[in-house]
N, C-alpha and C positions, 0 to 999 in steps of 0.2 A: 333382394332390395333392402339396403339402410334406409332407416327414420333417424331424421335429423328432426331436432326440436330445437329451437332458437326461442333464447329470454329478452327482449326488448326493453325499453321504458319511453321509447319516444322516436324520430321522425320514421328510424330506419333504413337510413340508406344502404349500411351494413349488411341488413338483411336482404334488400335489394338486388345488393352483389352475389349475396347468397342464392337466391331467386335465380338469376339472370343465368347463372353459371347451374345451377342444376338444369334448369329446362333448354340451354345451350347443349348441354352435353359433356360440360367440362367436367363436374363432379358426377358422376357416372354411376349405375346402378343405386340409385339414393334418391329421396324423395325427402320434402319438407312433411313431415307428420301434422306440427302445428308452430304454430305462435304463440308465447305465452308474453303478457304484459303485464307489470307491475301497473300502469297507469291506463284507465277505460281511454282516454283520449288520442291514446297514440294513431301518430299516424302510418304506426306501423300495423294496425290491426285494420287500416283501411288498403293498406299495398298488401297482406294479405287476403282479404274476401275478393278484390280484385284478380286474385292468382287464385283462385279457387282454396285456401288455403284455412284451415281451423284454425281459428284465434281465439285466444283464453285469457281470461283479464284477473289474476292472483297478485291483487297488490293491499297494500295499509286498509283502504275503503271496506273493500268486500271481506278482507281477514285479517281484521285489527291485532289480534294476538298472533305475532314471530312465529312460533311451534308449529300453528293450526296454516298458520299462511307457506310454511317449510313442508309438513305433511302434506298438503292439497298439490304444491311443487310437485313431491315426487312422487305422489299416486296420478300426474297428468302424463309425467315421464315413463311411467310404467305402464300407465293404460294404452300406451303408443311406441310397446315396445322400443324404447329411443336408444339408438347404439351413439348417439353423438349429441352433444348437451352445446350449443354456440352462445356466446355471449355476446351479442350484439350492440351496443349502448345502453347496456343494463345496470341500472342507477344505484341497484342496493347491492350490499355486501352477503353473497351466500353463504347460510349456517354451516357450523363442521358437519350436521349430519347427515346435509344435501351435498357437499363435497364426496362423505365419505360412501353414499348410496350411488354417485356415479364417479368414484375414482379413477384418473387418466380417463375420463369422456368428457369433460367441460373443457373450452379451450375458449379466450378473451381476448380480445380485439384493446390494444393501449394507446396511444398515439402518443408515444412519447419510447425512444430508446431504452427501453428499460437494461439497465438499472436509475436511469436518471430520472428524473421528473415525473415518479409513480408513487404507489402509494395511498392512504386516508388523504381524499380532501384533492387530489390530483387526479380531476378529470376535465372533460369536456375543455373550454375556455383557456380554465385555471390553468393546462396544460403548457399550452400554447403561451399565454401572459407570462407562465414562469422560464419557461424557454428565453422570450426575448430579454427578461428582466435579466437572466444569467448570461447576457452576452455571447448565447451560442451557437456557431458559426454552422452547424447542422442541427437537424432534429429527425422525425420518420417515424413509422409506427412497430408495434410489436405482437404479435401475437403466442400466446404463449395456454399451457396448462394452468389449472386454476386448482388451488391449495389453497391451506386454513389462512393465510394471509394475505394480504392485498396487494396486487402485484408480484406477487415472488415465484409464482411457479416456474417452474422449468420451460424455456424458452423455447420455439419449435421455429417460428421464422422473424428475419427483423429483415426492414428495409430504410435507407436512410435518403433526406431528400435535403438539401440546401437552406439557411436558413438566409436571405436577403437584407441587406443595410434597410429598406424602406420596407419591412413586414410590418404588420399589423397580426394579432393573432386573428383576427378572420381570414386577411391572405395567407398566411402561416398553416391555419388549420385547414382551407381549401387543399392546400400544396398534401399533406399529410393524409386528408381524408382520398386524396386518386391510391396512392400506396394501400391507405388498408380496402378499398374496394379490389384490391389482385390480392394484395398479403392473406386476407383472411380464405376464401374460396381453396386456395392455393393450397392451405394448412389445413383446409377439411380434407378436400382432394387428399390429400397425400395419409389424412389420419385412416377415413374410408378403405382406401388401397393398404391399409398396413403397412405404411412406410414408417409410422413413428413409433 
């Protein structure tokens, strides 16, 4: 049996997907270990207690100092033997030396074709808003490894979806968020089996 540990910051639908496809059967021999949240309020630490599910709250509040809040990370990773690290709508940027303590085991949900519209400062919304501002006539999400920079690791799945004359980034991002609810699942599934 794999332990998956997923890092949130907020609603979590992502992890949902994640949820929905392990206790379906899709991601197979693997168990969600816990939930860790940078923010007490998420509501993703309420769709986990609902799933019977360990939620851990390691954000600025409870461990003001960077190092001690990156150490508490990955002694929660360790304590739950974690073979696969999900990044879920996970708001802060991970230290080199939580990268380098679960190298090729983090992988990140973008919603945006990377290499385009990623990066410092392109997430959530801003995404989407910068998509329509560029004129571009697709968009879709990415899922990929996660390295010392932001957005660049090596890419594992993308899927691309239409972007419409009359989008809004809320219908923009609805269209986007059906893609990584399969894209991401899909990319554990396949990490779990050794495919990557």
């Amino acid at each position: 049996m794999k332990n998956i540990s997923v890092l949130v910051s907020g609603g979590g639908t992502n992890f949902q997907a994640i949820i929905d496809n392990v206790e379906n059967g899709y991601i197979e021999n693997a168990r969600i270990a816990q939930v860790i949240s940078s923010n007490p309020n998420a509501y993703a630490l309420t769709r986990a207690e609902n799933h019977g599910i360990k939620g851990v709250v390691i954000g600025k509040k409870n461990y003001p100092d960077a190092d001690e809040r990156t150490d508490a990370i990955i002694k929660a990773l360790d304590d739950e033997n974690t073979d696969l690290v999900i990044l879920a709508g996970y708001m802060s940027v991970l230290s080199a030396k939580l990268i380098e303590a679960y190298r090729d085991k983090i992988i990140n949900i973008h919603p945006s074709l990377i290499p385009k519209y990623c990066g410092m400062g392109m997430y959530g919304h801003h995404v989407h808003e910068a998509v329509l501002a560029g004129g571009e006539t697709e968009s879709g999400a990415t899922v990929h490894f996660v390295d010392e920079g932001v957005d660049t690791g090596k890419i594992i799945l993308q899927d691309r979806v239409p972007v419409m004359e009359d989008d809004t980034p809320d219908t923009l991002a609805a269209r986007v968020l059906k893609v990584e609810h399969q894209l991401l699942p899909k990319a554990a599934k396949m990490f779990l089996n050794g495919e990557l």
